[in-house]
Backbone as a printed PyTorch tensor [residue, N CA C, xyz], in Angstrom:
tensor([[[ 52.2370, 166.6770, 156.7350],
         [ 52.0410, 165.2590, 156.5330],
         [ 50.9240, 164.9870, 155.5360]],

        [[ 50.0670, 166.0780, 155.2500],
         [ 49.0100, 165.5690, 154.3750],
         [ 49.8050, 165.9070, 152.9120]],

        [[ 50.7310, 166.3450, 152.5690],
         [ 51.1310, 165.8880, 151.4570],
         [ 51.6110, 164.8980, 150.9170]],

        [[ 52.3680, 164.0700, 151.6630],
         [ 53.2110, 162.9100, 151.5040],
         [ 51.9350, 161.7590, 150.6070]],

        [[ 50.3770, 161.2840, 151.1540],
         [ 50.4040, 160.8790, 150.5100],
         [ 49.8950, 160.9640, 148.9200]],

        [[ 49.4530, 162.6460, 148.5920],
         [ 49.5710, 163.0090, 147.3530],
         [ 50.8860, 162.8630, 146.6530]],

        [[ 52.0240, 162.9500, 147.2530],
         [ 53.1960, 162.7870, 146.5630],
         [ 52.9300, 161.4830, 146.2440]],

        [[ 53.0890, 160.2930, 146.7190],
         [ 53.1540, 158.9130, 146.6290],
         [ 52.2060, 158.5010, 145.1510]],

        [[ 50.8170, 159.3130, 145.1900],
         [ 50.1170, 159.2740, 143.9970],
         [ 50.6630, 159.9180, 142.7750]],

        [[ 51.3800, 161.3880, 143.0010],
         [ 52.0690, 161.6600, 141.7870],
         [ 53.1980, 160.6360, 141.3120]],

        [[ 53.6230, 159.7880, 142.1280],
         [ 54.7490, 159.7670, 141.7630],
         [ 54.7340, 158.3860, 140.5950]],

        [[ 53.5340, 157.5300, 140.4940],
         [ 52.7520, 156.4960, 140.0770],
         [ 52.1340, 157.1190, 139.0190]],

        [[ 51.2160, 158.7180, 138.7940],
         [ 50.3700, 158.7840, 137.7620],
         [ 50.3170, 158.0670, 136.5940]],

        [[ 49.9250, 158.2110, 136.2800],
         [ 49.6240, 157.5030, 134.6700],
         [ 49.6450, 155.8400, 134.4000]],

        [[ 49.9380, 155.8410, 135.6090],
         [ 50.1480, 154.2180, 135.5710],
         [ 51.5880, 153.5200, 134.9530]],

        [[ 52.5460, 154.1580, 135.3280],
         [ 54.2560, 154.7560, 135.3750],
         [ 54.9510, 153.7480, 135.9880]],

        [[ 55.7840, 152.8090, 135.8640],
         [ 56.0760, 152.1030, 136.7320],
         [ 57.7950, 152.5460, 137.2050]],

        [[ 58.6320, 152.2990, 137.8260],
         [ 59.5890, 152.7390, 138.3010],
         [ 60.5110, 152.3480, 137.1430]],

        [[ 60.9790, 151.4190, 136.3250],
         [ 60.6920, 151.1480, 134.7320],
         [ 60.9450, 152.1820, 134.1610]],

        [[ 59.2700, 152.6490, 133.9500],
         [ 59.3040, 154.1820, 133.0240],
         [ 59.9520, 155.5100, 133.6880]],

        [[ 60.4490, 155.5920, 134.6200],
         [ 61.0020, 156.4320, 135.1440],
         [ 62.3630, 156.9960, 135.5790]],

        [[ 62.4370, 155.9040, 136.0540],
         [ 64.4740, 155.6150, 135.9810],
         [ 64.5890, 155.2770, 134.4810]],

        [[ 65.6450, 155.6740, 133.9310],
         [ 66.3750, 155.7880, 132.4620],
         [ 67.3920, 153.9950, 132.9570]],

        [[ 67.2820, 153.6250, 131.7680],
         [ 67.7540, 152.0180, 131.7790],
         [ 68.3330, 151.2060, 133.3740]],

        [[ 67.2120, 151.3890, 134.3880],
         [ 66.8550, 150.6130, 135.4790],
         [ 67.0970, 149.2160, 134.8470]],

        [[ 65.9220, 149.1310, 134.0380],
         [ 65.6220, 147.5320, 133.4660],
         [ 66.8710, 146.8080, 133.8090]],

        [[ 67.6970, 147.6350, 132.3840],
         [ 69.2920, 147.0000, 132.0040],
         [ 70.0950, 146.6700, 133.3870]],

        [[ 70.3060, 147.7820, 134.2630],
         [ 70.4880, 147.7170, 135.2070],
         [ 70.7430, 146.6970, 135.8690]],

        [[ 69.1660, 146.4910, 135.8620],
         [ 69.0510, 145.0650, 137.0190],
         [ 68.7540, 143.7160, 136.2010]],

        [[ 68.5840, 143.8360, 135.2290],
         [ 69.6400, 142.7890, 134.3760],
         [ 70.1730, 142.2100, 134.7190]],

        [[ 71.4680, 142.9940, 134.5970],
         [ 72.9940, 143.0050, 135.3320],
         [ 73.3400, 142.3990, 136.4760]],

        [[ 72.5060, 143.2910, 137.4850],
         [ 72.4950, 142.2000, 138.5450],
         [ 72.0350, 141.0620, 139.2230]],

        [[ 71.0690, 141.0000, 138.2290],
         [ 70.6100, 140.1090, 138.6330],
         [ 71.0580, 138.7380, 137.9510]],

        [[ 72.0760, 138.9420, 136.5090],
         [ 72.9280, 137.4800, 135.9990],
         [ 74.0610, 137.3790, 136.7860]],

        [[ 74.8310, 138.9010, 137.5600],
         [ 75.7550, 138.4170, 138.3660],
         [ 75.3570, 138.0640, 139.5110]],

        [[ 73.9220, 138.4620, 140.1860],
         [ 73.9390, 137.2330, 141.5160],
         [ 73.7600, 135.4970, 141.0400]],

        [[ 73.2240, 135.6000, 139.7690],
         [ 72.6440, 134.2220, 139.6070],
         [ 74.4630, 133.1900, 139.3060]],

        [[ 75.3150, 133.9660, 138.6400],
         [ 76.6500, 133.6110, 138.5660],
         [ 77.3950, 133.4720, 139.8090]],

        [[ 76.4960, 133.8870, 140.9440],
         [ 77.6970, 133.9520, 142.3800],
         [ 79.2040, 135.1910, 142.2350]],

        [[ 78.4920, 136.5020, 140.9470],
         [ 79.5490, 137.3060, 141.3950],
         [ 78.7940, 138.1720, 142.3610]],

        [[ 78.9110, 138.0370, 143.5960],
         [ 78.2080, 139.1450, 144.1390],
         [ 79.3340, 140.1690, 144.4800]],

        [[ 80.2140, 140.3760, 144.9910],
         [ 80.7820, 141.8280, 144.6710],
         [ 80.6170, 142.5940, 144.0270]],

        [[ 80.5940, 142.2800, 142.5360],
         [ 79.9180, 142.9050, 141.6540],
         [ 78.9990, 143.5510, 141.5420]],

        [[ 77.7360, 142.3400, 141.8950],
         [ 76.3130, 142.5160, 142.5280],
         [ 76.0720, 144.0370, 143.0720]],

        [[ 76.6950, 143.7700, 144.3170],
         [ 76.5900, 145.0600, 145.0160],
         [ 77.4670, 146.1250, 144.5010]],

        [[ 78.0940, 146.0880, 144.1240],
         [ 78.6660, 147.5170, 143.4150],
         [ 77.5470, 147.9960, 142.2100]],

        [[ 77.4300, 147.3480, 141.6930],
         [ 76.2340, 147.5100, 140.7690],
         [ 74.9730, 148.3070, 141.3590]],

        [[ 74.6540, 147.5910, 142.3670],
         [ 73.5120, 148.0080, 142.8680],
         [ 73.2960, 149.4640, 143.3990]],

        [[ 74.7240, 149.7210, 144.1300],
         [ 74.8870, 150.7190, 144.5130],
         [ 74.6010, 152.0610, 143.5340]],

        [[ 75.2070, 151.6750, 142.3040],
         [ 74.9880, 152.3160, 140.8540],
         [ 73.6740, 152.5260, 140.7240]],

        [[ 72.6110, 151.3580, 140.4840],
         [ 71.2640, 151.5590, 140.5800],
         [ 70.7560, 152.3810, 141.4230]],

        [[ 70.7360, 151.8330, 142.4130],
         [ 69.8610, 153.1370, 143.7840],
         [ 70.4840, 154.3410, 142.9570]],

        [[ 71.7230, 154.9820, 143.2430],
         [ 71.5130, 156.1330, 142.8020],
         [ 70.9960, 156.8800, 141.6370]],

        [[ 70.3900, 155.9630, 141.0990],
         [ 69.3960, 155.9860, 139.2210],
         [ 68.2380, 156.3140, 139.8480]],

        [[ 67.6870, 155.7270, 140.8210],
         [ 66.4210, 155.6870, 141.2150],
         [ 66.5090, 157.0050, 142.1580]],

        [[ 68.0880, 156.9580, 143.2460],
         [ 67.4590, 158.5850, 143.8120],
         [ 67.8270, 160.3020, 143.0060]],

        [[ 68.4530, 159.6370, 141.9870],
         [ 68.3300, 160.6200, 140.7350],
         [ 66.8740, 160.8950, 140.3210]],

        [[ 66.0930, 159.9640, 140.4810],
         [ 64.8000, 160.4330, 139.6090],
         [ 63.5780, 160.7040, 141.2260]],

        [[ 64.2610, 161.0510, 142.1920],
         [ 63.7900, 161.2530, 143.2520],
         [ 62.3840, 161.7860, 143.1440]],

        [[ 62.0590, 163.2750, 142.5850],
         [ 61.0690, 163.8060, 142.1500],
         [ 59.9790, 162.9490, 141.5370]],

        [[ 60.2250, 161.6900, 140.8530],
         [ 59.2890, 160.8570, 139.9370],
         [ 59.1350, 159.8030, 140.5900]],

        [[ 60.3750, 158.9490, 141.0830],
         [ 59.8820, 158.0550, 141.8850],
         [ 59.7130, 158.4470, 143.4810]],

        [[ 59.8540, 159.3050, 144.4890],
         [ 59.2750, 159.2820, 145.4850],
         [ 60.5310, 158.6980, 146.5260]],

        [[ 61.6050, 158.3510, 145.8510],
         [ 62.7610, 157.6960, 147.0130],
         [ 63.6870, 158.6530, 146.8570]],

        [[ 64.2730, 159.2420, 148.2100],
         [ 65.2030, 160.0570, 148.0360],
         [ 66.2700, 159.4530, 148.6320]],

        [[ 66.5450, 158.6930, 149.7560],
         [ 67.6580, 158.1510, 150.3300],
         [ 68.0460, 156.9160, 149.9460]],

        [[ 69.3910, 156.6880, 150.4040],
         [ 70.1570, 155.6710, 149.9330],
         [ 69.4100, 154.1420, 149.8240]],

        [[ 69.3740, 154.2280, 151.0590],
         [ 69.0120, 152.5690, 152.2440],
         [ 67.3430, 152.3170, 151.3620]],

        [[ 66.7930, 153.1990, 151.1450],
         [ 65.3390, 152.5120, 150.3700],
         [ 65.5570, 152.3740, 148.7600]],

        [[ 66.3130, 153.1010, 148.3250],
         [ 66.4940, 152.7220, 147.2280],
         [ 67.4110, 150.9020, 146.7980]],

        [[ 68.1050, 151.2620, 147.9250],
         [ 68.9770, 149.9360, 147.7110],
         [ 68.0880, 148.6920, 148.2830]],

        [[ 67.4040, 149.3310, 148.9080],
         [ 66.2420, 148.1760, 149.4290],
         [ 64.9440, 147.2620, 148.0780]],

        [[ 64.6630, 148.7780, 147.6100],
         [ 64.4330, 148.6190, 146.2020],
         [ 64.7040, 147.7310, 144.8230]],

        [[ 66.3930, 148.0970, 144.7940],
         [ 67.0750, 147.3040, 144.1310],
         [ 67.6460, 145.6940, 144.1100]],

        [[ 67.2390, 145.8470, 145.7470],
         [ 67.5270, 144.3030, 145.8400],
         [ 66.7080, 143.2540, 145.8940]],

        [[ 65.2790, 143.9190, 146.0770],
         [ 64.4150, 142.8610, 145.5010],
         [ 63.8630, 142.5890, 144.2060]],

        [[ 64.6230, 143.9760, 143.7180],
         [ 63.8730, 143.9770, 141.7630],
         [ 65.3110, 142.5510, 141.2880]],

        [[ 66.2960, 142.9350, 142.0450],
         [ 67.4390, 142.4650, 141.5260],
         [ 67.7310, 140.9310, 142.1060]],

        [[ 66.8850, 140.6290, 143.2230],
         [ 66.5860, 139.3270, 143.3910],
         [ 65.6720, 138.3520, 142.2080]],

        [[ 64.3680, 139.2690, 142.2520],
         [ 63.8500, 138.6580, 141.3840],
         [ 64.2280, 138.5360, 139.9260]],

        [[ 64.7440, 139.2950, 139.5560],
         [ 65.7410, 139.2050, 138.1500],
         [ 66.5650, 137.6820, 138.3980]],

        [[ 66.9440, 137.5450, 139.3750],
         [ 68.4230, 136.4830, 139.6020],
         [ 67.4730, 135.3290, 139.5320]],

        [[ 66.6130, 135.1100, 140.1670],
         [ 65.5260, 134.2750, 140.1630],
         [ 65.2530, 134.3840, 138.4560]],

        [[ 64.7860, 134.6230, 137.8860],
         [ 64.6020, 134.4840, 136.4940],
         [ 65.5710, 134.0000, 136.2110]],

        [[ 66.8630, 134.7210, 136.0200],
         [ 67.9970, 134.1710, 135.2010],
         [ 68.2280, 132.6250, 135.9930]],

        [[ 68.1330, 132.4470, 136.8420],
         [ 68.1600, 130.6840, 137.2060],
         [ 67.0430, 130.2070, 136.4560]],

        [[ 65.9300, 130.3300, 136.2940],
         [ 64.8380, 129.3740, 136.1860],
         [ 65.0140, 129.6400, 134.6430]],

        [[ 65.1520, 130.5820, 133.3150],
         [ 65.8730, 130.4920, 132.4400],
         [ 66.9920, 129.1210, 132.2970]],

        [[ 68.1500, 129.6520, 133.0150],
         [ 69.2680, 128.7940, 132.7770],
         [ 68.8320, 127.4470, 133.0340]],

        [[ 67.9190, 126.8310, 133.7950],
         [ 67.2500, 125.4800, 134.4300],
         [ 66.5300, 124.7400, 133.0740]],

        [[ 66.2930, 125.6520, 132.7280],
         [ 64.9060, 125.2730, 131.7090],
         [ 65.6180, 125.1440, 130.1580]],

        [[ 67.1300, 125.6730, 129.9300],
         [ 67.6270, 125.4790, 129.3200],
         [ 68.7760, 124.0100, 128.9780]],

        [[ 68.8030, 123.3210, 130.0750],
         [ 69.4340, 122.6300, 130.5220],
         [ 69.1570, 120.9310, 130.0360]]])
């Protein structure tokens, strides 16, 4: 147990954000986050599902290896994305 929270620090060094680590996350959640703001959520979640496994691909760097936290992950990066793309589309209006 005393490694876990040195892992948690490697997995942050440099001041790294999950971003720099997963390979086009960003785009990613983009994605889902204009199709929740559109009301496609089927999509949504198929998507997402796609993501998490980006993030437990880079398991070693980011520190998440299972499904359920990664997707936990994704759905609040991918909330707040959807949230943007509304307040965008609002402000365009």
């Amino acid at each position: 147990m005393t490694e876990e929270p040195r892992a948690r620090e490697a997995a942050w060094a440099d001041g790294k954000t999950l971003y720099d680590v997963v390979p086009d996350l960003d785009t990613v959640i983009e994605i889902i986050g204009r199709d929740l703001a559109l009301g496609e959520y089927p999509l949504a979640q198929a998507t997402a599902y796609g993501a998490a496994h980006l993030i437990m691909e880079q398991g070693e760097a980011t520190g998440i290896r299972d499904e359920a936290t990664a997707l936990l992950v994704v759905r609040a990066l991918a909330e707040s994305a959807a949230a943007t793309e509304r307040a965008v589309d609002g402000s365009g209006s």
